[in-house]
Structures are given as C-alpha cells and as structure tokens.
N, C-alpha and C positions, 0 to 999 in steps of 0.2 A: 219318339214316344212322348205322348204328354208329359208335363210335371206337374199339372195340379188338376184338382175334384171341381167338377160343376159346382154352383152355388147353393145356400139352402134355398127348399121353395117350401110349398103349404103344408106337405106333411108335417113338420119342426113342431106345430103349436098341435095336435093331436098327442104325437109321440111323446113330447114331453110332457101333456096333462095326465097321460096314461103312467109314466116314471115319477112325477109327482103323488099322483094316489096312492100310489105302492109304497113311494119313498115314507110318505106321512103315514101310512095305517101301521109301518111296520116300528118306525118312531114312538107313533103312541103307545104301541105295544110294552115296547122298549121301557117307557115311560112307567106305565100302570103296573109292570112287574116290579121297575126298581122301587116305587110304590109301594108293593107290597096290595095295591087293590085287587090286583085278581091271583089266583094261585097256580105253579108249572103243573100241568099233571103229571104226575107220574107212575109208574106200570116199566111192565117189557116192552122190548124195543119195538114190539108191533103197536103198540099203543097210540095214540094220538099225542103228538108234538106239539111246544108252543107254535110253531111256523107250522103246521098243520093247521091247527085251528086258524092262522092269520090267513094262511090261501086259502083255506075250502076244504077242512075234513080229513076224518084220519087217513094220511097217505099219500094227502096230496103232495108235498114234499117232494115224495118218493118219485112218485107217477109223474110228474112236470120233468122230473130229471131224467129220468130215463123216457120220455117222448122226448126231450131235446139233444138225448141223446149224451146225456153226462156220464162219466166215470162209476157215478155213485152206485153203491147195492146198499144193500138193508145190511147187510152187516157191517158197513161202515159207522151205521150210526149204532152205536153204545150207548151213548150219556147225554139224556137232556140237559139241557142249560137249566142252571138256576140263579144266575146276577145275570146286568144287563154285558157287563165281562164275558162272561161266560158267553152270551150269546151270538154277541159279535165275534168270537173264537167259535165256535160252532157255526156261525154262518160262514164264516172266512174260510173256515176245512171243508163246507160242502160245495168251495166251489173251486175244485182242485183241476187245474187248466195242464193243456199241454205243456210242455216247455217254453217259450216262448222263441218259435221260428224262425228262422231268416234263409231267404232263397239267395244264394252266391254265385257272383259271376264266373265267366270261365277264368282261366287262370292264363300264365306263362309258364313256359316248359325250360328245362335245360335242355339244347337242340341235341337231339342227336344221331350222328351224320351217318354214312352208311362209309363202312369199311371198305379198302380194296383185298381183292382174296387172290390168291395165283389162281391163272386159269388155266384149267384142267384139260390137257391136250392130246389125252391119253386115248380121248375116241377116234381122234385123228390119226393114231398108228397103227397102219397096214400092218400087223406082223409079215404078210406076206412082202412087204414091199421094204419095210424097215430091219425086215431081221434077216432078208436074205442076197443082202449086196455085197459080195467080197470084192475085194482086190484086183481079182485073176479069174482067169476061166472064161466059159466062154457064155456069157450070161449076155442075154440081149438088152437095148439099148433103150436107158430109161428115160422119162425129160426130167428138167434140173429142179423141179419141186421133187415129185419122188425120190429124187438124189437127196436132196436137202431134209426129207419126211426123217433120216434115221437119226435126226440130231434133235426131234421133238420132245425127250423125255431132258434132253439136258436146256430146254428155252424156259428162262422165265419170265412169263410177264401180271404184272398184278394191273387188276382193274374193278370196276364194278360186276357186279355178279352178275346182272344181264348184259355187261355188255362182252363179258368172256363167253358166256352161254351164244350169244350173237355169232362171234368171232370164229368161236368153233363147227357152228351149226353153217357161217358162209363157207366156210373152207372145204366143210365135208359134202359141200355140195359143186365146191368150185375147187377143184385140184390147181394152181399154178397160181403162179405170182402176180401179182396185182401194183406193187409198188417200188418194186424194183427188177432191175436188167442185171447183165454181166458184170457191169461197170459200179453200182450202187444207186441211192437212190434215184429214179425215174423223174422224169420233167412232171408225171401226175402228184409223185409224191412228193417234189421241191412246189408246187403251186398250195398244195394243200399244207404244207407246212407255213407258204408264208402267210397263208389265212389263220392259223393257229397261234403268231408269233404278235399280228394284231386284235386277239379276239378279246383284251381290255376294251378297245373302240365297242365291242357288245354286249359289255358286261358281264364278262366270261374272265376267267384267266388264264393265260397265257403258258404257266406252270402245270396245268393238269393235261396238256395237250404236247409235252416237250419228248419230242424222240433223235434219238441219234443214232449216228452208224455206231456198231459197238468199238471200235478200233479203228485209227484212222488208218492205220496198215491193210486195213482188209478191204477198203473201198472199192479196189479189182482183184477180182479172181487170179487174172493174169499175172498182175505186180508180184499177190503175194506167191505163185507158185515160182515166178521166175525168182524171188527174193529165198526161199527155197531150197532152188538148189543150186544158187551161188554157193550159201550157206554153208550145204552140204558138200562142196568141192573144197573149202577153205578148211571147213573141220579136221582137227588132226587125231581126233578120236572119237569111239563110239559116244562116249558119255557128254563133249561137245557136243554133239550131234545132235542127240538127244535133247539135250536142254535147251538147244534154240530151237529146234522145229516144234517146243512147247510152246515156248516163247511167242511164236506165229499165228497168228488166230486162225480156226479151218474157215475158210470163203463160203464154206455153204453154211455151214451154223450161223455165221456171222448174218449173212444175207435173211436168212430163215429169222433167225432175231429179231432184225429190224422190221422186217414183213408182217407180224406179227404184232410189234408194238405200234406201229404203224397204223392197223386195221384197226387195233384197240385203242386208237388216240382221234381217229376218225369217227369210229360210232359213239365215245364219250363226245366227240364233239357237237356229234349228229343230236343225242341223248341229252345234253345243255344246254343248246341252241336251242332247241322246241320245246321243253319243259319248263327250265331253269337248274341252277344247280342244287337249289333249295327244296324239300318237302312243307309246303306252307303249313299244312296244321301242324307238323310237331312244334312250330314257335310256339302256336297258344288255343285255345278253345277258341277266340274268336276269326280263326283262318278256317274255311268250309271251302277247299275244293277236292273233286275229286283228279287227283295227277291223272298228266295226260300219256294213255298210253303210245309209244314210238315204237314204229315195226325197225328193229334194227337190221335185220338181216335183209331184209328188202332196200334198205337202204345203202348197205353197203355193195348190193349187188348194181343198185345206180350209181354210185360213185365209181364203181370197178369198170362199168364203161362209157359215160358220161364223159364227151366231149370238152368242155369247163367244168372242174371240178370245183373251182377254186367259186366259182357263179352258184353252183350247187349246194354248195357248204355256207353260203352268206345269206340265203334264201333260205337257212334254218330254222334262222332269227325271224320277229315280227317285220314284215315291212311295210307296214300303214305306216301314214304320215307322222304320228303322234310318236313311234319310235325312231325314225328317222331325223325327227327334230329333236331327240335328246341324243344320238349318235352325233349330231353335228355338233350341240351345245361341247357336250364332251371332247371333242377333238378341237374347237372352239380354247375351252378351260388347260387343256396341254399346251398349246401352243403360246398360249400367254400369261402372264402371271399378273390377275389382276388386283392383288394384293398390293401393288406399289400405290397403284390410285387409291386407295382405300381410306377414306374419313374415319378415322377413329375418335370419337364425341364417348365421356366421359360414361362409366355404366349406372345406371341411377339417377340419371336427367330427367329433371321434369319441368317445362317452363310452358305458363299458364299466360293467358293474355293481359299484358298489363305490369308484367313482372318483369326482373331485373335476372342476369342468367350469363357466368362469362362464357360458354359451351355454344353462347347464339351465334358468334365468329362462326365457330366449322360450321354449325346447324345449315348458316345462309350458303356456305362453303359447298356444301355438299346439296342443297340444291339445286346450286349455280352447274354443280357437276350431273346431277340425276335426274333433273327435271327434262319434261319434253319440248322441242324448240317453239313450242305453242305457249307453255308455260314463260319460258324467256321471253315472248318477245312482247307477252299481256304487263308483264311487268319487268318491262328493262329500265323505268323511270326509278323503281324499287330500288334494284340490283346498280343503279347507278349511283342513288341517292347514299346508299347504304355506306358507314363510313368505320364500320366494326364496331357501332357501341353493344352494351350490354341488353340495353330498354330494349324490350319485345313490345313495338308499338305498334297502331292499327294497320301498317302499311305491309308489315311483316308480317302481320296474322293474315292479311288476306290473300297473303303469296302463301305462308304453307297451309290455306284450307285451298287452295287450287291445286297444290301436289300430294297432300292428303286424297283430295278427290281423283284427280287421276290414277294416284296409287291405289285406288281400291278402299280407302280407310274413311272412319267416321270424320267428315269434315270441322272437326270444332275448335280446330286451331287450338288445342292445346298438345303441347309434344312432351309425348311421350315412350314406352317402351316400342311399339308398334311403329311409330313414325318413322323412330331413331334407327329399328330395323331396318326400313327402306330408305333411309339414308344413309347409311354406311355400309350398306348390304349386305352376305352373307359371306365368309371367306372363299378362296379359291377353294381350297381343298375342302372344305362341307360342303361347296357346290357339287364337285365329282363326284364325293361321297354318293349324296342323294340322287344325283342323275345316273348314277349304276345299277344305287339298291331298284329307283325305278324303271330300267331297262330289264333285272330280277324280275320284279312284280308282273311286269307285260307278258312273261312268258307264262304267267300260272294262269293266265284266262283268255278268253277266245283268241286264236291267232288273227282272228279276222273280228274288228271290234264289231263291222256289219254297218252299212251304207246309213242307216237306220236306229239309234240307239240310243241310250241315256246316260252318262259317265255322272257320279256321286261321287266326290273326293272331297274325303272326311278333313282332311288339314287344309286345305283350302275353301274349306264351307259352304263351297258352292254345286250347283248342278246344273248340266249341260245338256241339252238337247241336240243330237245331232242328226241330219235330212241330206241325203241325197253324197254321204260325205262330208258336209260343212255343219258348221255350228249356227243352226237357226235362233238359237235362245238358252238366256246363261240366266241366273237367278241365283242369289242368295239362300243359303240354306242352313237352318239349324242342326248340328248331330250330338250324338251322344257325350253325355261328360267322362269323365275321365273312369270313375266307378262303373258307368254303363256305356258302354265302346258300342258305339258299332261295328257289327260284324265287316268282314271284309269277304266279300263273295259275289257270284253272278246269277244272274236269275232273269224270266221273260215276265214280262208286263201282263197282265191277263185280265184286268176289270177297273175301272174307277166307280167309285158306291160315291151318289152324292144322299147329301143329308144324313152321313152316316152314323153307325155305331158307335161306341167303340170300346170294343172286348177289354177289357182291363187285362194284363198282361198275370200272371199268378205272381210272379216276382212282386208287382205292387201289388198286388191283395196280400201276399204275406207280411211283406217288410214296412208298408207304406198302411193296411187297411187294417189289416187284424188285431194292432196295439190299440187302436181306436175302437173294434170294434168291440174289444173284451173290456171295455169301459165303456161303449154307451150303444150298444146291439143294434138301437134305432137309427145310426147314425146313415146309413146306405138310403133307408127311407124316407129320413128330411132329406137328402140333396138330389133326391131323384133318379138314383140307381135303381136297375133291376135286378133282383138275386136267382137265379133259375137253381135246379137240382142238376144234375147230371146227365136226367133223363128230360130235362126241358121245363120242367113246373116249376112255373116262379111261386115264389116262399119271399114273406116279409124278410129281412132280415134283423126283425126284433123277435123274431121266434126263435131263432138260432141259438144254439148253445157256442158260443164262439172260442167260449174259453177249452173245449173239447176238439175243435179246429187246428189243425197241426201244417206243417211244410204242405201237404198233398190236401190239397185243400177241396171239398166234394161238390165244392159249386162256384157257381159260370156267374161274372159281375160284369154288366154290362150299362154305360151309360147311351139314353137314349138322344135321337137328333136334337137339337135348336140351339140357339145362340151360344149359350154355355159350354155345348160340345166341344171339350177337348181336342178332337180332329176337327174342328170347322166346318167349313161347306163340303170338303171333300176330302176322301183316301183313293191312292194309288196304289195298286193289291199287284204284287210278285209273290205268292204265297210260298213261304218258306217256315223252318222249324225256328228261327229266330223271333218269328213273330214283327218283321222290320218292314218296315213300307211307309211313304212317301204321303206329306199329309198336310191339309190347310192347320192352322193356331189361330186362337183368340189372342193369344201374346206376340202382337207384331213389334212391339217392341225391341224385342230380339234381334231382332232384323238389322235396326243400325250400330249396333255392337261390334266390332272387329274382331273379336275373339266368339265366337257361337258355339260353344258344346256345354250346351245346359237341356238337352232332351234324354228319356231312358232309353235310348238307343234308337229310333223312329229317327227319321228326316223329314223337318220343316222348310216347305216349300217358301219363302218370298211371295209368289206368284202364281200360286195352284193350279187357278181359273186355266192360265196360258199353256200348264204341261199338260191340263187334263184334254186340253184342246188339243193339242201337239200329237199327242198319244194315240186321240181316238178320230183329227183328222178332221178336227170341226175349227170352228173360233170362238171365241171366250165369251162373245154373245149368246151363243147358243146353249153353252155352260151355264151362263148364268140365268135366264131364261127356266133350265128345267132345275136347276136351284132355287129358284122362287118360288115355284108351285109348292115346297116346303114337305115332298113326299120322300123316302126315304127308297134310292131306287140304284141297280147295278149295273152297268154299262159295260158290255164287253167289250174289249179289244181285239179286234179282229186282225191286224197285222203283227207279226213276230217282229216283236222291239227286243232286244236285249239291255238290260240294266248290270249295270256293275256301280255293286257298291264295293268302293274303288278305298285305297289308301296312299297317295303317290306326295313326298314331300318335294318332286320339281315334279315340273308337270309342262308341257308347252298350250302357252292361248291359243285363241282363235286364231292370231294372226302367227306360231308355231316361232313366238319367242317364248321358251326356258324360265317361267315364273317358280321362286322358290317360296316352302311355307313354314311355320313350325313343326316340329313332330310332336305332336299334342298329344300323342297317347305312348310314347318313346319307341314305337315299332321300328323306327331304324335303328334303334338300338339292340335291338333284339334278332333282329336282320341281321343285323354285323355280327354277332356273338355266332350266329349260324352260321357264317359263311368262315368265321374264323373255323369252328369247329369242321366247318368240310374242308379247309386249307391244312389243319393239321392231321386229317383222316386221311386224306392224298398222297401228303409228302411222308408219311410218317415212314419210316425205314420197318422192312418185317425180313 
C-alpha cells in the first residue's frame, strides 16, 4: 500500500488565491470592528450577522453550513459577537467537527482451543443386543463386537467434537473391529501407531495421538481367562475370589476401549494432518481463511481397509516439494546439534569501513565457516593474509560485500545486525521452532500450491513466481510495516490495470487525510486527487465540510495515473476485502534495504514489468509498450494462478535449502501461545 500523496501541481496557486481573499476580507473585518468603524448589528437571531454581511447576506452563514452539510442549526446561534474576542470564539463554535477519527487495525486474540468432550456412544447401544446377553441359556451365537457392544456405556474416550461425532457415525455404520483381533492390537493398528509416534517429523504432536492397551493383562483374551481360573482354583474363599476376578480387566471391555481410542486418535490424526491443528483466525484479524472442511467418516472407512495404512496416514500431510524440504530440514536439525559450530560475535556490533572492531576475529571466523566455496576461493589471498587484527581494512570490506551479496543483504560493507545474523545464524532450536510453525502454516491453505502460482512471504520480503512447478522468477518486495501487517491469506490473480488508479484505502483518508483536510479543504485539489460522492460525482474537495466527516467517511478519493502515482506503471488485482494487491512504487529506493516493511499493507514489487508479464503470459516488452501509450487500461488474466500472501519464518529456496528470516510481525509468537493453548486443551485431565 503506498506511503506517500502525489506531488502539488496547478490547482495550489488558484486554491490558495481563493483562502487568501477570504482569509484577508474576514481580517479586515475583524479589524474595522475592533475599530469601532462600523457597527455589530443587532436584533433576533434571525437577523443578519457580522459574518452574514462578510459572506453574502442575511443567512448566509446559515445556508453555506448546512449545504456543506455542518452540525449547525439556527438555534445554535444566540449571541452575535461584539470584540474581535468574541468573534474568533464564535467563529471557533460554529465550526464544531466530528471527533477526530481513527480507522484501527485488526488486532491479536487470546487463542482459544477447542476442548476435548467424551464421546457419546449411547447411539451405538442396541438395547436389543446389549441389554439381552446373559450368561446361560440358550441364546444364539453373536460376533465378538456385539459381545464387546454391552460394555459401551462403561468406555471412555475424550476427543474433539467432530471427531467423536465421526467415530460414532463409522461404527453405526460398520459393526466389527477394525484395530484389533483376539490377541490385541492388529499389525493395522501397530503401523498406524508408529505413524503417530513420528508425527513431530509433520509438525504434529506426537501426545494427541498416544493410545494404549488399557492393561497389559488383557492383551489376550486367552491369558486372561486362563489367568482366571487358576485364580479361582487357588482361592480359599468366596470373598478372595471376588476381589481378584476385579482385579482382572473383562477382554472384551478392554479390547472395545482400545478400538475405540484408537479410531478416535486416527481421524484426530486424519483431521491435523489436513487442516492443521491451529484455527488461523482466532490468532488475529489479520488470518482470513476459511478451515478446510475433512470428511471423517469417509476416511476412516479407507483406513478400515486400506492395504498401507501407514502410506495413508502420511499422505495427509502436504506433500509438494516445499514441505518435504522442511520435513527433511527438521529431521536434518534432530539429528545434529548445530549449536556446537556456532559463532557467537558480541550483540551490538557495528563495524564500518575503516574502523577498528575487536569482534572482526570471529566476524572473519565465521565467514571463513559460512561463506560459499565460490566465495573462498575469490579471496583465499584474504583469508590467508589475514593475521587477526582489529583494522577492518579494504581487503576485508570486499570479502564481506561478497557474502553480504550472496547472502541476500545490502552490499555496503558495513556489518551490522543483519549480517551478524547470517553469520552466526540462527539457533538449533529457533530453527525447529520455525520449520514446524511452517509445516502448521502449509496446512491452512491449498494442499496443492498448484504447478502455476505466486508465493508473497512477508518476513522474507520477497515474491516468487512459480511455472510448470519450479521457480521462474524471485524479486524483492516491499510489505507491510508493523502497524499495518499484511494480511495472511490466498486468493487467484484476476486483472493487471496498467497506468493505474489508485483508490486510496478509507483507513488513509481517515487517519492520514482528514487531519489535513479539516485544516486546509483544498488540500485533495492542489495534489491532484479526485474526490467522487458515493454515487460517483466528483465534488472539489474544498467544498467539503470535512470537519463534519467522521470514521465512515461518504466519499471515494482516488488519485489519477502519471508518474506520481503511488502504484507506478502497474497493479496486480486478486480482489479481496483487505484491499491488498501487488504493485509498481515511485520509491525504488526501498528496494536495497534489508529490512522492507514500510508499505500500508500492499506489496511492492522490485520488478512489476516481469510478474505482470509472468501472470498474463507475455514479456516485459510488451508490458512496457502498452505502458507507454500512457492510457489507463485492465488486462485480464485468463489462467487460474493462485497467490498466497504467505507468512513462513523458514521457508525452503529454489534450490529447497531451509532459509530462515525474522518474525517481523511476532506471528510465531503468537502461533506458539496457540498451539500451547491446544497442548493444554488436549492433555488437560476431565
């Protein structure tokens, strides 16, 4: 989103001769009364006013104010002025303004998780089946689920609300056992546990998925009956008797238990693998998706006979390239603890070209260790010559603007916080952190990013074109500052407008335009905005009463094409309720910054020309071409690209090495407060 107003142009010296004649007539006015040269008149309040007389006539006051649509009525005004006091107090009350505005961003939420509830298995009992199995008699022969059905009011298992709803709706449709035999758990249900036992490697946890036999006594039917009635032979009285065959867990409860927590630790798994285990909007107003609905019950009926289950159940998760290359980072960061190599260089280093710095030891230390063998071997005269001193001299600066540059960063040889980052990198453990939250984040939008598409990721400041699968074209980009976030959400490409508009957002007309305008009305019509109504008729905006203008503001402020334009040669249109999309600057400036979130939420392209090209299928000549002709025009997009404006704090490159970045807007921080809060909504004992 732009940050700054087109320049003044011709209207300024009109506008102001018009505020000058006013300013002076009502001066001398001011003047001749303190004077005493001419006299207030006075009368009833319908009377004719000094500021009457100064506009034009009894009432004109009145009438000017109420066309501009002011507060004022006639019975406001009581008491003519009689000092020049008096009248600047009277002028001051009749120009009695809104309150003065302000449009606020979305906020942050306290998350809050969804509870587990016992699931309700009460439609599962056949009275006919459960209430009429005795002992004896001569009752025909049932199978070992209806045997197991009469132990359903005494099972409990707590889960999410849809996925007990699930559990009950498979069951009353699939009478028998699914996960375990005679013996205890089944070969289906020991493969699908150990998918549950690794589901950290997905960004899952491990603990929302833990099932066990209820007793390891009961693990056969057999054991325990024969265990039984040893039991029973040994006992030397009724009331022994008794209290061990309690002691004894029943085989079919036991069994029915685990079947049951079992089905319900398969579809939460089913249900967090495709989802996430997160609700992204309750973090904050700026998460916009809609959760992805999961048929559980249909899924649980493919796991029930699904040859690999274990295949089944990992094919939950995304598996495009982009998460597969953070599952490997992560098992990658387990496996080794690369905190032992780690440079630790002082916090608050700053060393300029030409300076003296004792931190420049690890400095050259660490990119003797981090640099690329390319970098080595441009300057191994460097790296040889180097003898530990302090002096940061010409030979040292042009080794770290060579790993500045490869790193991504503004090459100007001066090291500082951003450098010192990529030279002693980011911990192990902040690494895993973030390559979890981002395996989270994957799951809340397309499972399939799509052969065809545009990745925006706000902490890495860049955007990505991607064709046929691979990444055709990366560019730098400006987003949002801290005040004004960009949203986090997905959306399809639909027009690029060159020579554009650009709608001014209401948020800057309240907070940015209307302190301005309620001081000088004219201000929209020196820099060459348009002001329209509601209904499309543009109006000066020096006619405007603005100080009558409130938060809901009843007109449309748009500035028009040319070099000035805020949006540049061009905007890239996914229309959304954010008002966000993709856009050339006059401020390229921006651009060689390391740090870029200085826009109201919009994204600044680097390279416009190339993504408008990219987008609509052309090349950047032909872009520029119908930018010349200087006509203000829309170009549809005729193939479904999908964009996601993205937030991922690691992220893998093109070549699907594991780049990590700041959390510029503290979203993983706020990530983790959520997933806390769903760890202790899980575990919590009821």
């Amino acid at each position: 989103m732009p940050s700054r107003f087109g320049s003044a142009n011709g209207h300024r010296k009109h506008g102001a001769g018009m505020l000058s004649k006013r300013t002076g007539t009502v001066a001398a006015m001011a003047w001749l009364l303190a004077a005493g040269t001419i006299a207030v008149p006075q009368g009833p309040a319908s009377a004719q006013t000094l500021l009457d007389f100064i506009m034009g006539g009894p009432g004109a006051v009145q009438r000017n104010a109420e066309r501009r649509g002011s507060p004022l009525d006639s019975g406001q005004v009581t008491q003519q002025p009689s000092s020049v006091d008096q009248l600047r107090a009277w002028e001051a009350s009749q120009r009695q303004a809104e309150p003065e505005p302000v449009v606020v961003g979305p906020k942050y939420y306290t998350y809050k998780a969804d509870e587990l509830v016992r699931v309700d298995f009460s439609k599962l009992a056949d009275p006919v089946v459960t209430g009429s199995i005795s002992e004896g008699g001569d009752q025909p022969p049932i199978n070992a689920f209806a045997q197991a059905s009469r132990h359903l009011s005494d099972i409990q298992v707590r889960a999410l609300a849809e996925v007990g709803e699930a559990v009950t709706a498979f069951y009353g449709e699939n009478a028998g056992f699914v996960w375990t035999d005679d013996n205890g758990p089944n070969a289906r249900a020991e493969a699908a546990l150990a998918v549950f036992a690794k589901a950290d490697r997905v960004g899952l946890s491990p603990a929302d998925y833990l099932v066990e036999w209820p007793a390891p006594a009961a693990s056969s039917a057999m054991t325990n009956q024969a265990t039984a009635a040893r039991t029973v032979a040994l006992a030397s009285d009724a009331s022994q008797s008794n209290a061990t065959q309690a002691a004894v867990p029943n085989p079919d409860r036991a069994r029915l238990q685990f079947e049951m927590e079992m089905a319900a630790a398969v579809a939460s798994y089913m249900l967090d693998a495709t989802r996430g285990r997160i609700a992204p909007n309750r973090i904050s107003g700026y998460h916009d998706f809609d959760r992805k609905e999961v048929d559980l019950v249909a899924g649980l009926k493919v796991a029930a006979r699904t040859a690999n289950i274990a295949s089944y159940l990992e094919r939950r998760s995304p598996t495009h390239a982009k998460f597969q290359a953070l599952q490997a980072e992560y098992d990658r960061l387990i496996a080794e603890d690369a905190d032992v190599d780690r440079v630790e260089i002082a916090e608050g280093t700053l060393v300029r070209p030409g300076s003296s710095n004792p931190e420049l030891t690890k400095i050259i230390a660490a990119i003797r260790e981090r640099g690329s063998d390319a970098l080595k071997t441009t300057h191994s005269l460097t790296f040889a010559d180097y003898q530990g001193s302090p002096v940061y001299d010409t030979a040292l600066v042009e080794l770290v603007k060579d790993f500045q540059k490869e790193s991504g960063l503004m090459d100007d040889g001066i090291i500082g916080r951003n450098t010192i980052v990529k030279l002693t990198g980011v911990s192990n453990a902040r690494k895993i952190e973030a390559v979890q939250l981002s395996m989270e984040r994957l799951r809340w939008i397309n499972r399939d990013l799509g052969e065809r598409h545009v990745m925006i990721n706000a902490p890495a400041f860049k955007v990505s074109y991607v064709e046929d699968g691979k990444e055709a074209l990366e560019m730098r980009a400006v987003v949002g500052t801290k005040a004004n976030q960009t949203y986090f959400f997905q959306d399809e490409i639909q027009t690029v407008e060159l020579n554009p508009y650009w709608g001014v957002p209401r948020s800057i007309i309240v907070n940015e335009m209307l302190p301005k305008l309620r001081q000088d009305p004219g201000y929209l019509d020196r820099i060459g905005y348009e002001v329209t109504t509601q209904g499309g008729t543009q109006v000066a905006s020096s006619s405007i009463n603005w100080y009558g203008v409130g938060a809901n503001v009843p007109y449309n402020v748009r500035q028009p094409p040319g070099s000035s334009n805020a949006l540049g040669e061009l905007k890239i249109m996914f229309p959304n309720e954010h008002a966000i999309y993709m856009h050339d600057t006059p401020a390229k400036d921006l651009f060689g910054r390391d740090t870029r979130a200085y826009s109201h939420g919009c994204v600044r392209l680097e390279d416009p020309r190339a993504m408008a090209a990219a987008v609509l299928g052309t090349d950047k000549a032909d872009i520029g071409s119908q930018i010349a002709d200087g006509r203000n025009k829309v170009l549809k997009v005729e193939a479904n690209i999908p964009v996601y404006i993205a937030y991922f704090t690691a992220w893998p490159n093109a070549e699907g090495k594991v780049e990590y970045f700041d959390d510029v807007y503290e979203r993983d921080m706020y990530l983790g407060r959520a997933i806390t809060a769903t760890n202790q909504a899980r575990n919590a004992d009821s």
